[in-house]
N, C-alpha and C positions, 0 to 999 in steps of 0.2 A: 770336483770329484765327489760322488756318492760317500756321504756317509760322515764328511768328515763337520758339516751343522756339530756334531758332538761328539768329540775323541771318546768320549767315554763309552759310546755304546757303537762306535764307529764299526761300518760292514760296509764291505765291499761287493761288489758283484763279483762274478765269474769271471767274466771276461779281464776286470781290471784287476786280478787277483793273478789272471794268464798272463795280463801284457807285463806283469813286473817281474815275473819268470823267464820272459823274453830275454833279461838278460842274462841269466845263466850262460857260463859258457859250454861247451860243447865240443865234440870235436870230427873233422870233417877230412874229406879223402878227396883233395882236387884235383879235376881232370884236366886243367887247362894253367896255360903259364900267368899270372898277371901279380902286377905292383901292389905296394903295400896299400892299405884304405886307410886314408887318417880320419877320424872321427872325435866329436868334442868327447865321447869317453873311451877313447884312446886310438892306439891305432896296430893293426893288422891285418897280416901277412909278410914278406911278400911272398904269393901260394907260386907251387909247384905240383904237377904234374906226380898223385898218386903221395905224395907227399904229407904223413898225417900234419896237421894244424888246427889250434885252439881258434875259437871265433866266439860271438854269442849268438842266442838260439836264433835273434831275428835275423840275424846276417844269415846264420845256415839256411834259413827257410828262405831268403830271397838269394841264395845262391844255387839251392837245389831245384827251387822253381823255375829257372833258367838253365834249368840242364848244366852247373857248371861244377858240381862235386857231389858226393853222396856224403850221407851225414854216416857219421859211427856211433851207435847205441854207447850212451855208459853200461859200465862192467856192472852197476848196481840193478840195471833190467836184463842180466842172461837168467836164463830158465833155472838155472842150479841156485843161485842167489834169491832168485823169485819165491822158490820152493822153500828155500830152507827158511827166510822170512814169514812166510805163511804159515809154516808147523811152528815155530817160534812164538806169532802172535795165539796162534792160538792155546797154545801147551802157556801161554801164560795170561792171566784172566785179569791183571792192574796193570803191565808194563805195555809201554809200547817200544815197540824196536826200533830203532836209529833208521833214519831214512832222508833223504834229502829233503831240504823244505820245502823244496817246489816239483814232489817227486809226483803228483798228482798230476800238476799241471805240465810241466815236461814231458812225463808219458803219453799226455791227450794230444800235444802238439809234435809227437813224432809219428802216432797213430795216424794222425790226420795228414802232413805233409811227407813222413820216411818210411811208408810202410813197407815198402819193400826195400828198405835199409836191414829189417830188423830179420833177426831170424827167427824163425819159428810164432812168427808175429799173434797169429791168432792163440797161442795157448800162454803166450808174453801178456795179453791183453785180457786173458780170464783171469792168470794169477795176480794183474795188478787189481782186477776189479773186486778178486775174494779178501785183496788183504784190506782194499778201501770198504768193504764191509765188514770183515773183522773187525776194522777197529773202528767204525763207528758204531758195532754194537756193543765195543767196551765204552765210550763216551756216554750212550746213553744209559748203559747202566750203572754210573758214575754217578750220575742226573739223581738218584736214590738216596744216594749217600749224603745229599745237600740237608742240610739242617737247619734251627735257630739258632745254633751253638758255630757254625761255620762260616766264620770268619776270612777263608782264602780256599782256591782251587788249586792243587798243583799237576798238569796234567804236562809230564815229562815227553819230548821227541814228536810234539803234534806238530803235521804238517800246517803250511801257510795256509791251507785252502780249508784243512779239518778246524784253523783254528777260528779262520775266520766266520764259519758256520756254529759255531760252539760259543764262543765268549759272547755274542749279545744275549745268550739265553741265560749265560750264568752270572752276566752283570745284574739282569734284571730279577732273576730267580733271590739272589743276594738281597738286593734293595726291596723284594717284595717280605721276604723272611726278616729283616731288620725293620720293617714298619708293622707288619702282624703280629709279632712274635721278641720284639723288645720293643716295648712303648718308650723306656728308661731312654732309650737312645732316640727320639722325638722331641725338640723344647715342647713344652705343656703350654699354653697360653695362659694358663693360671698361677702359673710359677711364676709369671715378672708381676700379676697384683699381689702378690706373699710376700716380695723381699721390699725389706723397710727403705723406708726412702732417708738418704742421710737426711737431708731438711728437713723432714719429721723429727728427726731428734733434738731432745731439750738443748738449746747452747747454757754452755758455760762461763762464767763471767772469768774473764780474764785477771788474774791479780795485780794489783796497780803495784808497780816500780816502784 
């Protein structure tokens, strides 16, 4: 998988950022009768007919693509909750609001396969896109604040997907400021010819017994 050559500065793509959101569960409105699904990470149903049930998002997408349920939006995407998130991120200029981790990428992948799950879908998909630039433009004003003196980032409630865009910049931003800006913190290569070698020193005769 991309990225992972070095945990340290490890990024991921989009896609592989989407597919591990896939497992989020979900919840879905079955049209038809059938057995439970057992699966190595677990298992569910057995669905009924109109009957809400939990699944995860990949299962809902390969059941809605088959005409066999309609998915149901989380209560975290209606308009009223969309809204008052957005006045929120914005009336505050360092916080960021609670929000699912994978709220970026669950939104894209109901956009894309349950749009006509959702209601009022196109004004659902402005207010998630105002809030995913809201708070990227608190990230990169964030980016300002970095220093020689700063030592750690604490950026509270970042989604998976903001975070995974964000931390190679500020791993490196870190490591470039600790090499320009504290030499102290660099070994010196003239420091190991300075410290005395013990063999250098005079021996002392030992006192005879």
């Amino acid at each position: 998988m991309a990225g992972q050559s070095d945990p340290h500065l490890s990024i991921f793509s989009a896609a592989e950022v989407e597919f591990l959101a896939e497992d989020e569960l979900v919840e879905i409105i079955p049209n038809m009768s059938m057995d439970s699904l057992n699966f190595i990470c677990g298992d569910f149903g057995p669905f009924f007919p109109h009957i809400p049930t939990e699944v995860p998002m990949w299962l809902a997408m390969a059941l809605k693509k088959r005409g066999k349920c309609a998915i149901r939006p989380p209560n975290w995407m209606s308009l009223e909750n969309l809204t008052q998130v957005l006045e929120a991120e914005r009336d505050s200029r360092r916080e960021f609001q609670p929000l699912p981790f994978h709220y970026v990428e669950i939104s894209r992948l109901l956009f894309d396969h349950a749009r006509d799950d959702i209601p009022d879908v196109h004004m659902v998909r402005t207010l998630v896109e105002d809030i995913r630039d809201v708070r990227f433009h608190k990230v990169e004003s964030g980016f300002e604040t970095i220093g020689s003196r700063t030592h750690a980032v604490k950026l509270k409630n970042l989604s998976a997907m903001e975070v995974n865009i964000v931390r190679p910049f500020f791993v490196r931003a870190l490591q470039a400021f600790y090499k320009h800006d504290s030499p102290q913190m660099i070994p010196r290569p003239d420091t190991a010819s300075t410290r005395t070698n013990i063999g250098d020193l005079p021996r002392r005769d030992l006192r005879p017994r």
